[in-house]
C-alpha positions as CSV (number, residue, x, y, z in Angstrom):
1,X,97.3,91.6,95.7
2,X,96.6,90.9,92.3
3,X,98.7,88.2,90.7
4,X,99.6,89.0,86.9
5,X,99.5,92.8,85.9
6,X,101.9,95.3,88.2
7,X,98.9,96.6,89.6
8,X,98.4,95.8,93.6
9,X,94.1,95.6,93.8
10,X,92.3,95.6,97.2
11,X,91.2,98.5,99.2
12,X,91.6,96.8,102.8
13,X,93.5,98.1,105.6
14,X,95.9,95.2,105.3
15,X,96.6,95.8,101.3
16,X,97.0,100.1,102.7
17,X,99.3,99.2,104.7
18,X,101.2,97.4,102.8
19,X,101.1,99.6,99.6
20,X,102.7,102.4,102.5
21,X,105.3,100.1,103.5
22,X,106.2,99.3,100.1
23,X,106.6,103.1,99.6
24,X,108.8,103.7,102.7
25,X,111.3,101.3,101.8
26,X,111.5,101.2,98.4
27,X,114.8,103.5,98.1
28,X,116.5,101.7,100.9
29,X,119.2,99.3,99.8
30,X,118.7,97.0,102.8
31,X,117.8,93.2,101.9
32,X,114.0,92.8,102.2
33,X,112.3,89.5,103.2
34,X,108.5,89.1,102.2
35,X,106.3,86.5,104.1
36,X,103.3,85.0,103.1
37,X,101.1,81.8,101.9
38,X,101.3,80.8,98.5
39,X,98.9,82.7,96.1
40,X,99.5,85.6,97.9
41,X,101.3,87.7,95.5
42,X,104.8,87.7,97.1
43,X,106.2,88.3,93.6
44,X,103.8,91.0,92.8
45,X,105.2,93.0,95.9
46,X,108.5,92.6,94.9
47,X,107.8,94.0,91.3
48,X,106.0,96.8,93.1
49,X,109.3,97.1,95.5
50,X,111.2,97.4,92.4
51,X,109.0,100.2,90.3
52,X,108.9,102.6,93.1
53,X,112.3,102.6,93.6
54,X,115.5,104.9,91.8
55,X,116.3,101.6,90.0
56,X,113.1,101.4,88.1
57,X,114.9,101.8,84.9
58,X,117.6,98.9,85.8
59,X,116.5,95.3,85.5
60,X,114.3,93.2,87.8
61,X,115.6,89.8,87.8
62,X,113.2,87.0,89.6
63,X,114.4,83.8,90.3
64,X,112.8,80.9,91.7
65,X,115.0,79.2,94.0
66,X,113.1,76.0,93.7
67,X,113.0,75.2,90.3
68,X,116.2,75.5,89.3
69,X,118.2,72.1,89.7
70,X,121.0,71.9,92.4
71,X,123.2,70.7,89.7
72,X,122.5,74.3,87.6
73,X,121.7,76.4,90.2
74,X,125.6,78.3,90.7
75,X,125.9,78.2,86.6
76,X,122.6,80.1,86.3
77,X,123.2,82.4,89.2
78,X,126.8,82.9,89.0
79,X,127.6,82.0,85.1
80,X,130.3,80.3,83.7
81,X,133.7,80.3,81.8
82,X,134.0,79.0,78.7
83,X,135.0,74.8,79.0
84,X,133.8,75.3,82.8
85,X,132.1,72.0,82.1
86,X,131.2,69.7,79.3
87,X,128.4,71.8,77.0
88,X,130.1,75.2,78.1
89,X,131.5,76.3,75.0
90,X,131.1,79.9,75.3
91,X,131.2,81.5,78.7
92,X,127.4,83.2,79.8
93,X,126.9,85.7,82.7
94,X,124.9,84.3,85.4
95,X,121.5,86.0,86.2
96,X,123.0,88.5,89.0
97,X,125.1,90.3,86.9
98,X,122.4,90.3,84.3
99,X,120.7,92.0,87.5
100,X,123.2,94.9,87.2
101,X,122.3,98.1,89.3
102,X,118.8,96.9,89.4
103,X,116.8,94.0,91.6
104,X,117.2,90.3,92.6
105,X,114.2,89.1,93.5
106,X,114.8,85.5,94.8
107,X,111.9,83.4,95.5
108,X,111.5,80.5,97.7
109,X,114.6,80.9,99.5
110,X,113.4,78.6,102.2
111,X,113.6,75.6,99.6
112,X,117.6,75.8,99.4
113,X,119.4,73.4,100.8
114,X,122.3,74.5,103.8
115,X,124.9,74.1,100.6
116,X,123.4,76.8,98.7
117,X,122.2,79.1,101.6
118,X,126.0,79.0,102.2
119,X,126.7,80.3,98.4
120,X,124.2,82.6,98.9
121,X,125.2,84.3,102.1
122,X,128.9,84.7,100.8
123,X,127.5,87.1,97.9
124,X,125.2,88.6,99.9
125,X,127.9,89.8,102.7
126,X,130.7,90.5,99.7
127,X,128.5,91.8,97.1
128,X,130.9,89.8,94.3
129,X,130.3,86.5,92.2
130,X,132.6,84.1,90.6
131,X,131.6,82.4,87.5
132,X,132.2,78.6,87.7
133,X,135.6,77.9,86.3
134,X,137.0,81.1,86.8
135,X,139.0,82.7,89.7
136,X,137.7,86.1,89.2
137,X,135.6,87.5,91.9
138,X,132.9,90.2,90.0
139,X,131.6,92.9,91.7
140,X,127.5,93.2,92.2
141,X,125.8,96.3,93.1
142,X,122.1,95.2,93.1
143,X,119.3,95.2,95.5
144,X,118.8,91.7,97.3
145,X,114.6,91.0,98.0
146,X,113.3,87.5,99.3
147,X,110.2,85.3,99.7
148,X,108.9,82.4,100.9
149,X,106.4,80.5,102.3
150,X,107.7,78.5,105.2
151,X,108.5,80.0,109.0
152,X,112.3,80.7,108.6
153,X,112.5,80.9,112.4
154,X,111.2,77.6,113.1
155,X,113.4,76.3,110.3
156,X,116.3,77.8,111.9
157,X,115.7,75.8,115.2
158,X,115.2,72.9,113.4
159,X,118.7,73.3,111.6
160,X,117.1,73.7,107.9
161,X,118.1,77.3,107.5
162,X,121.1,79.2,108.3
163,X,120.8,81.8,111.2
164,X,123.2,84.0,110.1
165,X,121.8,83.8,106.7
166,X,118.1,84.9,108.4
167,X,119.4,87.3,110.0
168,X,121.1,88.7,106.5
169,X,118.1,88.5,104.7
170,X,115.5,90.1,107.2
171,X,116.8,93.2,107.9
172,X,113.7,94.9,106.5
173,X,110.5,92.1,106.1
174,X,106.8,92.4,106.1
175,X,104.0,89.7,106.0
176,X,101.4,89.8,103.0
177,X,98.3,88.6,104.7
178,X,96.4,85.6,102.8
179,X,93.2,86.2,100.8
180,X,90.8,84.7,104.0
181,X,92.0,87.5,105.9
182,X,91.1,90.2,103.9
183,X,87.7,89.2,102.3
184,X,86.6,93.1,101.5
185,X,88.8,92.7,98.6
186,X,87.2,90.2,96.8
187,X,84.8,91.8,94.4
188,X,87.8,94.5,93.4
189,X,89.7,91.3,92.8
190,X,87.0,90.0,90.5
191,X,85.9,92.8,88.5
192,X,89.7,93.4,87.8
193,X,89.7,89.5,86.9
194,X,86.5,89.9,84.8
195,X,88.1,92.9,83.0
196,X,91.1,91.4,82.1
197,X,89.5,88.2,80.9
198,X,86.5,90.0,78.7
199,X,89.7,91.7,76.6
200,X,91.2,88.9,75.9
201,X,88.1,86.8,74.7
202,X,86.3,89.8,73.6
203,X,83.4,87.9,75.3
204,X,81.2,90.2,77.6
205,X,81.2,88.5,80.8
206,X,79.4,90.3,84.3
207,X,78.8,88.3,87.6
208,X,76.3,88.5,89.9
209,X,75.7,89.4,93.7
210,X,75.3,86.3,94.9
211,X,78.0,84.8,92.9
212,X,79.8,87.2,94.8
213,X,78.5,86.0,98.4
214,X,79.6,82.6,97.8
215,X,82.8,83.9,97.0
216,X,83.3,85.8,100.0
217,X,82.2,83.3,102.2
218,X,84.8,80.8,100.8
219,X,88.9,81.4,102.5
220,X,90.7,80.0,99.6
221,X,93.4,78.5,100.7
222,X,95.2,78.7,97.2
223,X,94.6,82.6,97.6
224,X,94.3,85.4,94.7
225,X,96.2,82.4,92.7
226,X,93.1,80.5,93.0
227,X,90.4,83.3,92.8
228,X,91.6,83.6,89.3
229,X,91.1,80.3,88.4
230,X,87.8,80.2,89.8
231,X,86.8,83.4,87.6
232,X,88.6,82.2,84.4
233,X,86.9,78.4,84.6
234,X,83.3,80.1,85.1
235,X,84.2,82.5,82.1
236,X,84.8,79.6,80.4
237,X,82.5,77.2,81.4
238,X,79.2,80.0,81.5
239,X,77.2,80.2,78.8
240,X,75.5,83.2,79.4
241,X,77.1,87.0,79.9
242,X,76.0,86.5,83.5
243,X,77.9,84.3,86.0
244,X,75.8,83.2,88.5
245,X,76.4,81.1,92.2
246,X,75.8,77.4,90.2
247,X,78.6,78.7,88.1
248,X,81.0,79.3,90.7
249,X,83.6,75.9,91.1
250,X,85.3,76.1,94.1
251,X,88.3,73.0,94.3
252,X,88.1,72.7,98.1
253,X,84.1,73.4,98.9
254,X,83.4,73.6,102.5
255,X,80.8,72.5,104.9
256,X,78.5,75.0,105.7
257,X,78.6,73.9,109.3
258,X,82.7,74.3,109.6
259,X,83.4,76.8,111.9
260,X,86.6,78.8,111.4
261,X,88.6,80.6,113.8
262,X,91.0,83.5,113.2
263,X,93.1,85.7,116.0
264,X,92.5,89.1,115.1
265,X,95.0,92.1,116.0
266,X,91.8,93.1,118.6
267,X,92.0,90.0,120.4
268,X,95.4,89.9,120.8
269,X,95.2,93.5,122.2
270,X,92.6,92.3,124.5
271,X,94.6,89.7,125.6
272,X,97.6,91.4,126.7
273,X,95.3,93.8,128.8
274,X,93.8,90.8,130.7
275,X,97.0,89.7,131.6
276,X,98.9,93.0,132.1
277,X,100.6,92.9,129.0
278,X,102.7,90.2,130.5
279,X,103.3,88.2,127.4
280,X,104.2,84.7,128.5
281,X,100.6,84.7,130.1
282,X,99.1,86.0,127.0
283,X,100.6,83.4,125.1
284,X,99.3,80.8,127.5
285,X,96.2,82.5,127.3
286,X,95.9,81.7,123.8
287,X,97.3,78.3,123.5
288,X,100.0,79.6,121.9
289,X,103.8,79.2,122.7
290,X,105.6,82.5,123.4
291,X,107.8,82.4,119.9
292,X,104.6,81.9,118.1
293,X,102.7,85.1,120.1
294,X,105.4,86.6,118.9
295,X,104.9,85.9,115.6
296,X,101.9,87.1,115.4
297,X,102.3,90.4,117.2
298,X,104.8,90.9,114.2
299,X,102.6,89.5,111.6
300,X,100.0,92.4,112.3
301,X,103.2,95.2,112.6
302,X,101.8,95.3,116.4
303,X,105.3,97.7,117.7
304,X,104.2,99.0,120.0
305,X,102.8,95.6,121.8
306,X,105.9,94.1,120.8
307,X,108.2,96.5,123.1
């Protein structure tokens, strides 16, 4: 899923599916909780949420629970009255009611401490803010979507995240898979890149095949986020209208020899069939512990294994 336009590029089964999902749910007013590695373009789906839904007119409001300061973080979401607190001399809406009738996207919510997870389950349940320094409870109509990066279930056991607030959050999620996992999409990925870059610099830029096999060999563990830097540095850095493989910087190179293994949806399948779809046994099978078979029967939307 491309990063910085509102177009979603990749033509693998994983990015189909998604794009489907997307569509399905877009109108729904349940909460919506997206999964998935860093890079992976967790707010891309979100904008993508937003546009095919009826409040594509309304605003799309993303914040980033992790950069906001603890200190700031109910003045920006909730606003303030005026004298609320030395430097508030006029009062200011916080950024859900800017949000009005449209979309809150907010990122990171596995980086909030239990303070503010409390905060935010309280609006979530009563749909109202209250500025600070005020005792007037606004009313928010606004869909809720989340993201993160972390296991929210293991952080739950280990008391870092609020159950009930999970449990608020998730009633619809799906998982974006990372870039490693869906390889195919690659050269899409990096003509798009390529096209996007050659407009800006008006500089004609092409790459070539086996520039593209090193790059498909390679899992980038940043993701798209650091496919793109990969293609703008070698725009940069070429001399030529050509990129070639010697162009090609990758910030985490790997050995040649390193192996890497992956459980596919297949193996999993052929896993539960071994052991009589017994699950516990499958899981044991696998090395795994039964939670995290679990886990990845949902990350691969695997329903009908799962009941």
């Amino acid at each position: 899923m491309e990063l910085l336009d509102t177009k979603i590029i990749g033509n693998s089964l994983a990015v189909r599916k998604k794009l489907e999902f997307i569509r399905k749910v877009a109108n729904s007013n349940k909460n919506v909780l997206i999964l998935g590695e860093t890079g992976t373009g967790k707010d891309l789906a979100a904008r993508k949420l937003h546009e095919e839904s009826n409040r594509r007119d309304k605003p799309f409001v993303a914040i980033n629970c992790a950069n906001i300061p603890v200190e700031l973080f109910e003045a920006e979401l909730f606003g303030y009255a005026r004298g609320a607190f030395t430097g508030a001399v006029k009062e200011k809406p916080g950024l859900l009611e800017v949000a009005q009738n449209g979309t809150i996207f907010l990122d990171e919510i596995g980086d909030l401490s239990l303070y503010l997870q409390a905060k935010i389950l309280r609006m979530i349940e009563e749909k109202k803010v209250r500025r600070v320094g005020e005792t007037i409870m606004r009313k928010i109509y606004a869909r809720f979507i989340f993201a993160t990066n972390k296991f929210l279930e293991e952080e739950v056991i280990k008391g870092k995240f609020r159950k009930d607030l999970y449990y608020r959050i998730s009633v619809v999620k799906f998982y974006i898979p990372p870039l490693k996992e869906r390889k195919e999409d690659i050269p899409l990925l990096v003509r798009h890149i390529l096209e996007r870059e050659v407009s800006q610099s008006q500089q004609k830029k092409e790459i070539s095949p086996y520039a593209i096999k090193k790059l498909m060999k390679y899992d980038f563990p940043g993701n798209i986020r650091e496919l793109e830097n990969v293609i703008e540095r070698a725009c940069i850095l070429t001399d030529g209208e050509i990129i070639r493989e010697n162009d090609i910087d990758l910030d985490f190179e790997q050995e040649a020899t390193r192996k890497t293994s992956r459980i596919s949806p297949e193996f999993l399948r052929e896993t539960l069939e071994k052991c009589r779809w017994n699950k516990t046994k499958a899981a044991m099978e696998i090395g795994k512990s039964r939670r995290q078979f679990y886990r990845l029967l949902e990350k691969y939307q695997m329903d009908d294994c799962i009941k």
